[in-house]
py3Dmol code that shows the C-alpha trace and the ligand (Angstrom):
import py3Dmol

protein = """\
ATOM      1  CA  UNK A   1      72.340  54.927  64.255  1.00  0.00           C
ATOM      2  CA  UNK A   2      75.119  57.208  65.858  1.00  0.00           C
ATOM      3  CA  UNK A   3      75.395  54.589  68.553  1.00  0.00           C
ATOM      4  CA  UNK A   4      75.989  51.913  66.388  1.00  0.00           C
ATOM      5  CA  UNK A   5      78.209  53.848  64.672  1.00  0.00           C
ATOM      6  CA  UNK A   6      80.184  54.598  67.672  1.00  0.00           C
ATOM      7  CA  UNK A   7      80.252  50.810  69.038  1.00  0.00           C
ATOM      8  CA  UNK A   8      80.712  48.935  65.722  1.00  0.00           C
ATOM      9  CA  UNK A   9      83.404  51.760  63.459  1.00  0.00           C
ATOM     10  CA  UNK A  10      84.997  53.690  66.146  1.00  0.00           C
ATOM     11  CA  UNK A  11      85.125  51.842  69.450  1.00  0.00           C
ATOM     12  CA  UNK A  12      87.140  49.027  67.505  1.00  0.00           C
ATOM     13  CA  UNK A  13      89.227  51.830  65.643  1.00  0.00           C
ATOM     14  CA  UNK A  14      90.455  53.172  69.418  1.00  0.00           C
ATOM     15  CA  UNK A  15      91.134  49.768  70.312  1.00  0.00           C
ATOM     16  CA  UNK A  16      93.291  48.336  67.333  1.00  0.00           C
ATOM     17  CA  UNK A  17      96.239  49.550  68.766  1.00  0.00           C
ATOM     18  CA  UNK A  18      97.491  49.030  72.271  1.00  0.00           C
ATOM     19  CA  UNK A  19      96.964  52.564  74.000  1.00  0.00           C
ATOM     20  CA  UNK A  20      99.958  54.385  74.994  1.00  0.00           C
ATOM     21  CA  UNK A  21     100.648  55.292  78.750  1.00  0.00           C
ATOM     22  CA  UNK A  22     100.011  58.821  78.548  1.00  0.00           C
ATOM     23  CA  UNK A  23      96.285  57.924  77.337  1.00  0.00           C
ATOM     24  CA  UNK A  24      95.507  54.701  78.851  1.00  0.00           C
ATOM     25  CA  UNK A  25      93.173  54.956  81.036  1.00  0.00           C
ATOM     26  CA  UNK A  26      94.502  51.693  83.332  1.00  0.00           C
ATOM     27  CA  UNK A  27      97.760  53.889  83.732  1.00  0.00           C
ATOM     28  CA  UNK A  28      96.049  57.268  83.872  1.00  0.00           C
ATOM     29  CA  UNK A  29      93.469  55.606  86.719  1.00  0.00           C
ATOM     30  CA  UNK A  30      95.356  53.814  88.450  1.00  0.00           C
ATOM     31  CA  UNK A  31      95.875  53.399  92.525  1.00  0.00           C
ATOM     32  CA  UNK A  32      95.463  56.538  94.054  1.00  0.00           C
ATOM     33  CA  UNK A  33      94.412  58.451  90.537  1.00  0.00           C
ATOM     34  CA  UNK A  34      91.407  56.421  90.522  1.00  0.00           C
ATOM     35  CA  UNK A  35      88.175  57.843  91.061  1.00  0.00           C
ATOM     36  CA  UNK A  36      86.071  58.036  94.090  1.00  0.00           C
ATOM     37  CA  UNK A  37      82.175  58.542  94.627  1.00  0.00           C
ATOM     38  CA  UNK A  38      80.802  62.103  96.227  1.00  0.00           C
ATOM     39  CA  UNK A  39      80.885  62.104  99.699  1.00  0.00           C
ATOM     40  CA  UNK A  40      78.296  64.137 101.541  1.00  0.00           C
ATOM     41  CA  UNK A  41      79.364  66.193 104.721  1.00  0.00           C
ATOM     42  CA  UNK A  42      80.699  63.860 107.342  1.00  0.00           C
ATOM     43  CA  UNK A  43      81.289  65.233 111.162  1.00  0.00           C
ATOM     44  CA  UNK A  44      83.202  64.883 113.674  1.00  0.00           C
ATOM     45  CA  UNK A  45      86.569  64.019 112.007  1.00  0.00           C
ATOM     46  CA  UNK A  46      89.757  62.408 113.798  1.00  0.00           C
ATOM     47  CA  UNK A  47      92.412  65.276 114.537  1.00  0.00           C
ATOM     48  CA  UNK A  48      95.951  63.980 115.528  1.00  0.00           C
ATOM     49  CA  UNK A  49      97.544  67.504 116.839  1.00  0.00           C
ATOM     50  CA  UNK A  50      96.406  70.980 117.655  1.00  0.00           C
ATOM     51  CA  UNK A  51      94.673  73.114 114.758  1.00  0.00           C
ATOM     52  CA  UNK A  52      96.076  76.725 115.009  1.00  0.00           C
ATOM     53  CA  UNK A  53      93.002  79.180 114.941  1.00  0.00           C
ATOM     54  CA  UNK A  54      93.927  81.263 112.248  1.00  0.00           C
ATOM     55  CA  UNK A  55      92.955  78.270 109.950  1.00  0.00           C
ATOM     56  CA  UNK A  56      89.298  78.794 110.727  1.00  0.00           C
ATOM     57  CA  UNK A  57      87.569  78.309 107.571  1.00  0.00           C
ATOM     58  CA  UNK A  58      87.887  75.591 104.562  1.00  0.00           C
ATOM     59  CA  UNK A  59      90.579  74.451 102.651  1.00  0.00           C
ATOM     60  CA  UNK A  60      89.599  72.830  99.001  1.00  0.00           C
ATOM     61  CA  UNK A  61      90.773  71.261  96.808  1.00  0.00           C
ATOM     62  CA  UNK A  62      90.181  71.016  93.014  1.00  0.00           C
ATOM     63  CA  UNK A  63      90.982  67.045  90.912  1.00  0.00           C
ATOM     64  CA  UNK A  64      90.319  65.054  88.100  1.00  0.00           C
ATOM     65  CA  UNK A  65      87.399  62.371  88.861  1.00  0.00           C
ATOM     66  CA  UNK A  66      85.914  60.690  85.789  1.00  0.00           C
ATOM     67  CA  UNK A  67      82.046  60.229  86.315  1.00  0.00           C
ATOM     68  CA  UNK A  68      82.297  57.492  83.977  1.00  0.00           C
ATOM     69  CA  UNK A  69      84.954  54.633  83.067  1.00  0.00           C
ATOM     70  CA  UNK A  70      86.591  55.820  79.661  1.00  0.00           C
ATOM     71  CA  UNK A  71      85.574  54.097  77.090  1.00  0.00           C
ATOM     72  CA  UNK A  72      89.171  54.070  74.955  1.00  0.00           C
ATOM     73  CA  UNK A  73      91.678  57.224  75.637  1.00  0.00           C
ATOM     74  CA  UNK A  74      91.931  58.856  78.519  1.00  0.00           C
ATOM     75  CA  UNK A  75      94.346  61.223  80.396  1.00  0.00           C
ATOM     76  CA  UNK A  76      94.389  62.364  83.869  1.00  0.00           C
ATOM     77  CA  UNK A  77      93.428  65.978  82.763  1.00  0.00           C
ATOM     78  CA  UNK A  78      89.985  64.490  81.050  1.00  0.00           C
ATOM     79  CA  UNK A  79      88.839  63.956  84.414  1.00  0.00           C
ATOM     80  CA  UNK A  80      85.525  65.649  85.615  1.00  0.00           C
ATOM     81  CA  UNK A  81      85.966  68.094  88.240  1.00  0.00           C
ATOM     82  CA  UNK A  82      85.647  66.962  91.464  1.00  0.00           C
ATOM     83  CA  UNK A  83      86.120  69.530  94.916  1.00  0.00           C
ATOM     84  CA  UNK A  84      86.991  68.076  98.179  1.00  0.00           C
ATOM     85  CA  UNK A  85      86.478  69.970 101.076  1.00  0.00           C
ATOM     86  CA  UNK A  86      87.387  70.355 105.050  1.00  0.00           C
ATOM     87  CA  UNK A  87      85.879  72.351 107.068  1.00  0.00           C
ATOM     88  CA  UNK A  88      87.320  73.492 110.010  1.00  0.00           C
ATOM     89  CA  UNK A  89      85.652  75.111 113.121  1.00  0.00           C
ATOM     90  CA  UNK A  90      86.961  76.200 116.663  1.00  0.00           C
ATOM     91  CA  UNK A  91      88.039  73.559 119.084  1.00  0.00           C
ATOM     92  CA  UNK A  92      89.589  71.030 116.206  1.00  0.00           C
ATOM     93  CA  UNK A  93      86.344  70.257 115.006  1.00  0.00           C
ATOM     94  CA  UNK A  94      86.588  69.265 111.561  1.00  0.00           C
ATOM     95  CA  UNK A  95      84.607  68.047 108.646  1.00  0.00           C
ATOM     96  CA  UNK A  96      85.270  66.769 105.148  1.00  0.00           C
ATOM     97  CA  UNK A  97      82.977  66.066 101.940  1.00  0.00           C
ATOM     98  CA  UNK A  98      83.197  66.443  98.435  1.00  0.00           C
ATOM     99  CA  UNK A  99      81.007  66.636  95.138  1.00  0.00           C
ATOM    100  CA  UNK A 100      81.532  66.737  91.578  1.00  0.00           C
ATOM    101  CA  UNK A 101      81.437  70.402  89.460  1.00  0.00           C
ATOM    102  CA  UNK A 102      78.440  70.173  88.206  1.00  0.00           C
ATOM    103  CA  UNK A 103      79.494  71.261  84.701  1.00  0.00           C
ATOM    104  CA  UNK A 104      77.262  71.508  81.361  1.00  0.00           C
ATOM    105  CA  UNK A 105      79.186  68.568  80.471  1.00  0.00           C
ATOM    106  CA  UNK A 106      78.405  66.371  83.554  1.00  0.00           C
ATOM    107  CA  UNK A 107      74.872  67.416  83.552  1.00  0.00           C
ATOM    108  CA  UNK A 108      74.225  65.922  79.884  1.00  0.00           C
ATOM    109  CA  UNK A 109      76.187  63.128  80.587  1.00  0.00           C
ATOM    110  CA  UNK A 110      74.745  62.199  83.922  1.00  0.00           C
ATOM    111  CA  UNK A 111      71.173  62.365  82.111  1.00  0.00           C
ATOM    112  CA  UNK A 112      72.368  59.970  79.409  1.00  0.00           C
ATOM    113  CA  UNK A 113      73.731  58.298  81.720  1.00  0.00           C
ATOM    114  CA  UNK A 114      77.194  57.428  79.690  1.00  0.00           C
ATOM    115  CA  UNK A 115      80.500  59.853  78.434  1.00  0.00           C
ATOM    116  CA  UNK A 116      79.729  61.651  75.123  1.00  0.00           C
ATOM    117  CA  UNK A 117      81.713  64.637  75.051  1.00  0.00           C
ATOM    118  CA  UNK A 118      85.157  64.459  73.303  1.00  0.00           C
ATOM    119  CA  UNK A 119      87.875  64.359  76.138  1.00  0.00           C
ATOM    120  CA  UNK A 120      90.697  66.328  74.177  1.00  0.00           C
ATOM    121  CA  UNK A 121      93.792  64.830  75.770  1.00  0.00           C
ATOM    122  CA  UNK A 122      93.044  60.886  75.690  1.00  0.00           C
ATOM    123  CA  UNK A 123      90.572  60.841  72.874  1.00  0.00           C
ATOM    124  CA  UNK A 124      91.328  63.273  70.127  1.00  0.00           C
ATOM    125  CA  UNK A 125      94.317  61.592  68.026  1.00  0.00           C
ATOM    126  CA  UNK A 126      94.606  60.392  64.656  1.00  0.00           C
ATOM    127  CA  UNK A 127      91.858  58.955  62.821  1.00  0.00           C
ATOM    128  CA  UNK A 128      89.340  57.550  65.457  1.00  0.00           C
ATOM    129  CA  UNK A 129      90.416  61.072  67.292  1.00  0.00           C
ATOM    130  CA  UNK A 130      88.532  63.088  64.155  1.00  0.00           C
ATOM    131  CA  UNK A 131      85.583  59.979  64.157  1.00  0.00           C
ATOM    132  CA  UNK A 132      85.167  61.029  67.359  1.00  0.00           C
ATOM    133  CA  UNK A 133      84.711  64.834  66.735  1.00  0.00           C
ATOM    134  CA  UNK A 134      82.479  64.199  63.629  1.00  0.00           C
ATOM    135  CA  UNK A 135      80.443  61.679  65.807  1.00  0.00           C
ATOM    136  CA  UNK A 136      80.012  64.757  68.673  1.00  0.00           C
ATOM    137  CA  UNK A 137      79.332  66.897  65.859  1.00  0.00           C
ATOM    138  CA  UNK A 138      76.320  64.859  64.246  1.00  0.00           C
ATOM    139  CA  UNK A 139      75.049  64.460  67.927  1.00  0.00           C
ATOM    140  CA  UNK A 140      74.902  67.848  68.367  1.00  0.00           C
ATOM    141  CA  UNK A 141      73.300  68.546  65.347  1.00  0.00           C
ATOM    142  CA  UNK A 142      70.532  66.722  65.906  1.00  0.00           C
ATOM    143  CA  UNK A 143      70.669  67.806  69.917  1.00  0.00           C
ATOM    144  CA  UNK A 144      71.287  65.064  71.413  1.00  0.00           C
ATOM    145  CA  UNK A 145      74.054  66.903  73.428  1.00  0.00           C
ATOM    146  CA  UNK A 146      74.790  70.677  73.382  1.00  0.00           C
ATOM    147  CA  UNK A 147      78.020  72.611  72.980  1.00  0.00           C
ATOM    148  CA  UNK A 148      76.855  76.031  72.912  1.00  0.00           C
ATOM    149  CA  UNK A 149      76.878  76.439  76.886  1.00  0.00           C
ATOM    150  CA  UNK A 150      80.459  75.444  77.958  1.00  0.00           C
ATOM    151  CA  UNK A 151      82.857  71.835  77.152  1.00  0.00           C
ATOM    152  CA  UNK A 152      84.776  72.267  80.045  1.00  0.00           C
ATOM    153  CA  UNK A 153      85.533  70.008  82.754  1.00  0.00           C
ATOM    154  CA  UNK A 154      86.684  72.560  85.724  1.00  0.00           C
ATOM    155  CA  UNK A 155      89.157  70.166  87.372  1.00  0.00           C
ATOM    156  CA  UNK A 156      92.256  72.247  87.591  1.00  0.00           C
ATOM    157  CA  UNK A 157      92.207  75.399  89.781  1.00  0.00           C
ATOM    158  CA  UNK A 158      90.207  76.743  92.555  1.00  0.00           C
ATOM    159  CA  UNK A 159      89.879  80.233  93.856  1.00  0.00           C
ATOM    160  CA  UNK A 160      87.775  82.323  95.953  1.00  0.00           C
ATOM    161  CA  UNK A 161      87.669  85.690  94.225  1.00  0.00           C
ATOM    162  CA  UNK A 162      85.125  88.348  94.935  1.00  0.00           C
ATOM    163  CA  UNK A 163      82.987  86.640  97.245  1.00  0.00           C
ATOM    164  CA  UNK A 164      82.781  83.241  94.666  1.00  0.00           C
ATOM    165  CA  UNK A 165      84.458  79.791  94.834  1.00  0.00           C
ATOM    166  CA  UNK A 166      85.724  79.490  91.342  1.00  0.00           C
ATOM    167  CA  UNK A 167      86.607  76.104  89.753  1.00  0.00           C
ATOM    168  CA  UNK A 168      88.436  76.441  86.572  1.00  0.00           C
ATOM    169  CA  UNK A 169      89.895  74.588  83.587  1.00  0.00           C
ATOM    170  CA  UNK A 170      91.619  75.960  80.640  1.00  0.00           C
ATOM    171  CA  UNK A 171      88.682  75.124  78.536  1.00  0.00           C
ATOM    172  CA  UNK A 172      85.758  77.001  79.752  1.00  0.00           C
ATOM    173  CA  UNK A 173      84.032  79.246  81.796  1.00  0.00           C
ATOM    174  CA  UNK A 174      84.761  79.673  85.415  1.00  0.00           C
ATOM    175  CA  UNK A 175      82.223  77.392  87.665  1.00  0.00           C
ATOM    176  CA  UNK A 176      80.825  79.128  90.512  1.00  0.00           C
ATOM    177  CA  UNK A 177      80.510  76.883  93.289  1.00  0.00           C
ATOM    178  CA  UNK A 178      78.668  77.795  96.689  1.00  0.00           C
ATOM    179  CA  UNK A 179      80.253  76.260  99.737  1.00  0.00           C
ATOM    180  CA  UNK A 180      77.170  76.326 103.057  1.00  0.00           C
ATOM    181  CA  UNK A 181      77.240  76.514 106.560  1.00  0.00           C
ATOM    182  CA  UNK A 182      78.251  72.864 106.615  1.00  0.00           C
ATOM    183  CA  UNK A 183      80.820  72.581 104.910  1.00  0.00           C
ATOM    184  CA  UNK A 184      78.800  71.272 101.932  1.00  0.00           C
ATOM    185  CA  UNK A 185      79.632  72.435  98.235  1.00  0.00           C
ATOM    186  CA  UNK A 186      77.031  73.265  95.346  1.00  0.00           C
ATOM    187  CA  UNK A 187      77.699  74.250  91.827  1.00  0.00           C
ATOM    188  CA  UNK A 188      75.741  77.613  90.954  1.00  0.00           C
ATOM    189  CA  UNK A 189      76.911  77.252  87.315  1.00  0.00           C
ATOM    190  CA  UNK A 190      79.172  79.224  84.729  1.00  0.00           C
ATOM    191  CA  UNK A 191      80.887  82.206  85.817  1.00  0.00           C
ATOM    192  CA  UNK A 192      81.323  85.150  83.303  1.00  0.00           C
ATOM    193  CA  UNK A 193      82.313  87.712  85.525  1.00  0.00           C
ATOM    194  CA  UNK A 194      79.004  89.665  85.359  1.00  0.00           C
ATOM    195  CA  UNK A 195      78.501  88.971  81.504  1.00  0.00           C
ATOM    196  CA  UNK A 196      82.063  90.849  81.118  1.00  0.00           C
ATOM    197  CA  UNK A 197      83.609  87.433  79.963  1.00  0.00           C
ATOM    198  CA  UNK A 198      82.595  85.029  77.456  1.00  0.00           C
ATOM    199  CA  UNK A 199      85.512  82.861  76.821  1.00  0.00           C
ATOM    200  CA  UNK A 200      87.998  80.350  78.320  1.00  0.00           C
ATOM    201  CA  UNK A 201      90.006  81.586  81.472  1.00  0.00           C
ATOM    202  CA  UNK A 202      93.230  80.534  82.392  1.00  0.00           C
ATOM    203  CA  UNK A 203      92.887  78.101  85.570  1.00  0.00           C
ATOM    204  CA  UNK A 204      95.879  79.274  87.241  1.00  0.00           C
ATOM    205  CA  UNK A 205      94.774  83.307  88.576  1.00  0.00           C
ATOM    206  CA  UNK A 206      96.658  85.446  90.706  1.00  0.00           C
ATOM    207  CA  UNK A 207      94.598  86.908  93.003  1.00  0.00           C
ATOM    208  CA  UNK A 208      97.298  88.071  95.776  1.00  0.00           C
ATOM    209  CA  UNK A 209     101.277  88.459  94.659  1.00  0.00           C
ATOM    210  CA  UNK A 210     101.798  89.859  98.587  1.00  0.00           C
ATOM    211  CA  UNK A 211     100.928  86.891 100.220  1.00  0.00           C
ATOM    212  CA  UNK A 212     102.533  83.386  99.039  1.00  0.00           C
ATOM    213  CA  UNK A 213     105.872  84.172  99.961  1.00  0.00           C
ATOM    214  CA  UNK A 214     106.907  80.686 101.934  1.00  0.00           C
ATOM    215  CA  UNK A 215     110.904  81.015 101.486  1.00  0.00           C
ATOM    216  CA  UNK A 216     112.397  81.820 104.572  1.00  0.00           C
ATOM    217  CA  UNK A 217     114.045  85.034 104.938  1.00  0.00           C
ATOM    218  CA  UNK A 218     117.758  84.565 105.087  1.00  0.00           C
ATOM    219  CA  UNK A 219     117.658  82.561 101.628  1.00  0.00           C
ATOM    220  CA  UNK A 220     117.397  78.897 103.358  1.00  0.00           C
ATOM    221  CA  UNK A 221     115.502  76.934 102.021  1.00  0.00           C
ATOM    222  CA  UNK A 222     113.983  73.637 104.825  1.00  0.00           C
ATOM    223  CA  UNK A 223     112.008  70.855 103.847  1.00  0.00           C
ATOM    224  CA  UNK A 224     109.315  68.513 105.430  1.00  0.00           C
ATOM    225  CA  UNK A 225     109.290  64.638 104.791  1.00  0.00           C
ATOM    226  CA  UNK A 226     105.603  62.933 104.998  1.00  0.00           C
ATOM    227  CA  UNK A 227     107.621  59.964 105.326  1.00  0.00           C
ATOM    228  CA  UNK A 228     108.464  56.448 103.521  1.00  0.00           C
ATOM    229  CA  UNK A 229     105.134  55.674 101.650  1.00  0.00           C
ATOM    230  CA  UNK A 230     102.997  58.978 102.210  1.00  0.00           C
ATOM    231  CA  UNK A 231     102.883  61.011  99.279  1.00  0.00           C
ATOM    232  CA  UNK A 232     101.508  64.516  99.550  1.00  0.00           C
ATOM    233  CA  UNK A 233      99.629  66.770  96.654  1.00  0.00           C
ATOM    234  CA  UNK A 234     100.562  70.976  96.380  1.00  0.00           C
ATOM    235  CA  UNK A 235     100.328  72.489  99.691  1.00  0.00           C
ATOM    236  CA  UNK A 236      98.807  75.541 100.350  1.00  0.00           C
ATOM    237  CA  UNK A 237     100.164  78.436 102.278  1.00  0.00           C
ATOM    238  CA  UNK A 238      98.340  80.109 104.652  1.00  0.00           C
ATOM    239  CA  UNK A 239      99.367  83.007 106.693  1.00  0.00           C
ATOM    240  CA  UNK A 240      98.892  83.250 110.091  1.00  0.00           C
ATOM    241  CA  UNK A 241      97.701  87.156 109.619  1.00  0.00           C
ATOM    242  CA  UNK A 242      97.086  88.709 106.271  1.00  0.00           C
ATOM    243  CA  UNK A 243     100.489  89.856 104.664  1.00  0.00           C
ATOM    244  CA  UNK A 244     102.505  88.322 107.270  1.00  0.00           C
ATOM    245  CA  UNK A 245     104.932  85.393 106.372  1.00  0.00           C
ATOM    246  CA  UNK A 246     104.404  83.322 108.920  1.00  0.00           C
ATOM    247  CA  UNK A 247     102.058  80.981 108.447  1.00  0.00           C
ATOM    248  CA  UNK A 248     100.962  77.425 107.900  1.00  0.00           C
ATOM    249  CA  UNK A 249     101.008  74.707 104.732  1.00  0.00           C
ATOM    250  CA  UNK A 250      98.394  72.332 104.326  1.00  0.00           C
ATOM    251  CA  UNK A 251      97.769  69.604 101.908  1.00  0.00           C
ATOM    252  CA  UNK A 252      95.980  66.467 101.264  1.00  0.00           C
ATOM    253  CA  UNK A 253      98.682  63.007 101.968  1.00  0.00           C
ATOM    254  CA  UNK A 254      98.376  60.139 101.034  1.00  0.00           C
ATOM    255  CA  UNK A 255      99.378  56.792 103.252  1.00  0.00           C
ATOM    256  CA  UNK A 256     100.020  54.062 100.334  1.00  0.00           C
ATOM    257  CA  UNK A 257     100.833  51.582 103.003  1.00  0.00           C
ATOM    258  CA  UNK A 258      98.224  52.158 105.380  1.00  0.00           C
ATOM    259  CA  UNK A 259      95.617  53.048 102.691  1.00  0.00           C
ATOM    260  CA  UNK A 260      94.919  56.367 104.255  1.00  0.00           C
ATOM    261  CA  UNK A 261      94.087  60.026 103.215  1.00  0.00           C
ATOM    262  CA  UNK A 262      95.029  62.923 105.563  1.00  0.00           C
ATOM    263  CA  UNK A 263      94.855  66.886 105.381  1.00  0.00           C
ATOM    264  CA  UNK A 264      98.499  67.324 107.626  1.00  0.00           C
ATOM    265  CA  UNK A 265      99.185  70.881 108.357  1.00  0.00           C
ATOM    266  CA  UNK A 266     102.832  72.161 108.781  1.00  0.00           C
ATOM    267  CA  UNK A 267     103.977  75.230 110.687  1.00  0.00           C
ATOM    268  CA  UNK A 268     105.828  77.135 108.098  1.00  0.00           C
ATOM    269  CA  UNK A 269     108.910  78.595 109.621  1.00  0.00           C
ATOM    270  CA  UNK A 270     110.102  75.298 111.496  1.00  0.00           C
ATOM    271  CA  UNK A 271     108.735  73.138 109.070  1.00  0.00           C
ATOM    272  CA  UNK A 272     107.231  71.219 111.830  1.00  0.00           C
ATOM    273  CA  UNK A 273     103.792  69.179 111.864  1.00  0.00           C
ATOM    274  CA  UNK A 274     101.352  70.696 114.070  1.00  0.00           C
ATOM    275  CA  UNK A 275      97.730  68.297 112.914  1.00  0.00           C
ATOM    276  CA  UNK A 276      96.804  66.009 110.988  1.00  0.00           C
ATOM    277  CA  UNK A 277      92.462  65.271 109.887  1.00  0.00           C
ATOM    278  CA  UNK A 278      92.244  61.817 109.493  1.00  0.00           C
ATOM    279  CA  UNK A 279      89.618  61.629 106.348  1.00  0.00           C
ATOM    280  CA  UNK A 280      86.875  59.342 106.247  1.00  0.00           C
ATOM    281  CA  UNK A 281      87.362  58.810 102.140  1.00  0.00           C
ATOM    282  CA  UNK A 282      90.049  58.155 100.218  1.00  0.00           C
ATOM    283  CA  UNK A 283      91.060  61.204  98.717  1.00  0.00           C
ATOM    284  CA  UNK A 284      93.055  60.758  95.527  1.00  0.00           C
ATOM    285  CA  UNK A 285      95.599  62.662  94.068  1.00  0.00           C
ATOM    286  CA  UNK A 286      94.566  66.067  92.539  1.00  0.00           C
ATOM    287  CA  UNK A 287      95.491  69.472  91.156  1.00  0.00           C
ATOM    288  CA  UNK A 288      95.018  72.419  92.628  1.00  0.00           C
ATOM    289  CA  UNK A 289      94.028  74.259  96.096  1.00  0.00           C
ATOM    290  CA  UNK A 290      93.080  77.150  98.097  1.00  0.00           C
ATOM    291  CA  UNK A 291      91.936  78.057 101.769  1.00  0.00           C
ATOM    292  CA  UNK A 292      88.895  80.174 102.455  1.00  0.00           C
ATOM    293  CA  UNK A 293      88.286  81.641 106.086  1.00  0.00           C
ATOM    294  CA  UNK A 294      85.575  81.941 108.282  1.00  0.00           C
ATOM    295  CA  UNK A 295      85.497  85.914 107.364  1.00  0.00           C
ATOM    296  CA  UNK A 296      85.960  85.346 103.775  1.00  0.00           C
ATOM    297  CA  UNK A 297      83.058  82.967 103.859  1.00  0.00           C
ATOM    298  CA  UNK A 298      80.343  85.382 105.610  1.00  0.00           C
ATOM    299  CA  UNK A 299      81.082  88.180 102.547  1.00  0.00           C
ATOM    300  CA  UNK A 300      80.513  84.922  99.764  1.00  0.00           C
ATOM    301  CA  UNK A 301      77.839  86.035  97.151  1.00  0.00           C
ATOM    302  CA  UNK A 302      74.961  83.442  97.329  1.00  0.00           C
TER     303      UNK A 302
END
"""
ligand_1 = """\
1
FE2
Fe 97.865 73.477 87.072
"""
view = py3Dmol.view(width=600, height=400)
view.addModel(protein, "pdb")
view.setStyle({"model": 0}, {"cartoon": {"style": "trace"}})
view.addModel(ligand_1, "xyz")
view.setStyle({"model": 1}, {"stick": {}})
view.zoomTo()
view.show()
């Protein structure tokens, strides 16, 4: 009966008027925002370029990557979570994969095999906005779906604190998410920091002030051009020894002409590119990153 509520009252209520382009989902999803399937570990990646050593370890990257095709409203930040992830060894030897957060939401959804959780951006406006809520509501009082262990979606920011790879959206929970000796990611589950936290974090931590500091010295400030058509996401610094300012920034980019992902990594202080992983996927636009290395990964909590 909820169903047919859902297809028959408030499917046609989202759809009597045209959607606007902040919530419409053809806008929202389109080109290189759309979504991509997981991508298990693959080897033996394409490196144009020299890898400096000191970048032994994995960089990720947190993004939005719907599971399923909205059904009415939908903004980018709806998105499931989605990590991608390249692993690089000694010797530029390099792989990439990546694999959705498995989040309370996804879980449910995945077993019911279609969205049912309100996304809060796209969805929740005006009057099919509050059908929607009341329609959640009476599913989850009969338990078809529940609420009580986390809403969120984890798409936003990504840190390694502690020993844990945390995935994080304003609306939940961390996710703790093991990354293995390949390379490979898997979602533990919700993070409450020991049972010390039991509420929505803020996806954008500061775990080191002392170590992000990419301006260069004398107040200059130089810039690096992917070039015509190649569009790149926020890079992520990486010195070459802890505390130091010289260093490295890496970052997924994006070939629009050539229909090609890449991670390029730029020496900091000449702004000059030293590699570039050609990626086996398309890798679409995203949020947030971070870089884990080799050392940091043998101390991670399992
Ligand atoms: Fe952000």
């Amino acid at each position: 009966m909820l169903d047919k509520l859902e297809s028959s009252l408030i499917v046609p209520m989202e759809h009597n008027h045209p959607l606007p382009k902040p919530t419409d989902p053809a806008v929202q999803l389109s080109g290189n925002f759309a979504p991509v399937n997981e991508c298990p570990v693959q080897n033996g990646l394409e490196v144009v370029g020299q890898i400096p050593s000191c970048l032994r370890g994995v960089y990720i990257r947190n993004g939005a990557n719907p599971m399923f095709p909205p059904l009415a409203g939908h903004h980018l930040f709806d998105g499931d979570g989605m990590i991608h992830a390249v692993k690089i060894g000694s010797d530029n030897r390099v792989s990439y994969s990546c694999r959705y957060t498995r989040t309370n939401r996804l879980i449910q959804e995945a077993e019911l095999g279609r969205p049912v959780f309100p996304k809060p951006i796209g969805e929740l406006h005006g009057h099919s906005g509050l059908a929607r809520l009341a329609l959640f509501a009476a599913r989850a009082e009969i338990g078809l779906v529940d609420a009580t262990r986390g809403m969120g979606v984890a798409n936003a920011g990504v840190v390694y604190f502690n020993g844990r790879l945390l995935a994080m959206s304003e609306d939940d929970l961390p996710y703790h998410v093991e990354i293995n000796g390949q390379g490979d990611l898997k979602t533990i589950g919700r993070f409450g920091f020991d049972d010390q936290i039991d509420c929505p974090v803020i996806a954008h931590p500061k775990v080191n002030p002392t170590t992000a500091k990419v301006d260069l010295e004398d107040g200059t400030v130089s810039e690096f051009k992917y070039g015509p058509g190649r569009f790149g996401g926020e890079p992520y610094f990486v010195p070459e020894e802890e505390g130091e300012d010289e260093g490295y920034v890496m970052g997924f980019v994006r070939d629009e002409e050539r229909d090609e992902s890449e991670l390029v990594v730029v020496e900091a202080s000449e702004m000059k590119q030293v590699a570039a992983v050609r990626l086996p996927e398309r890798v679409p636009y995203g949020f947030h990153g971070t870089f884990v290395s080799e050392n940091q990964l043998k101390e991670q909590v399992i």
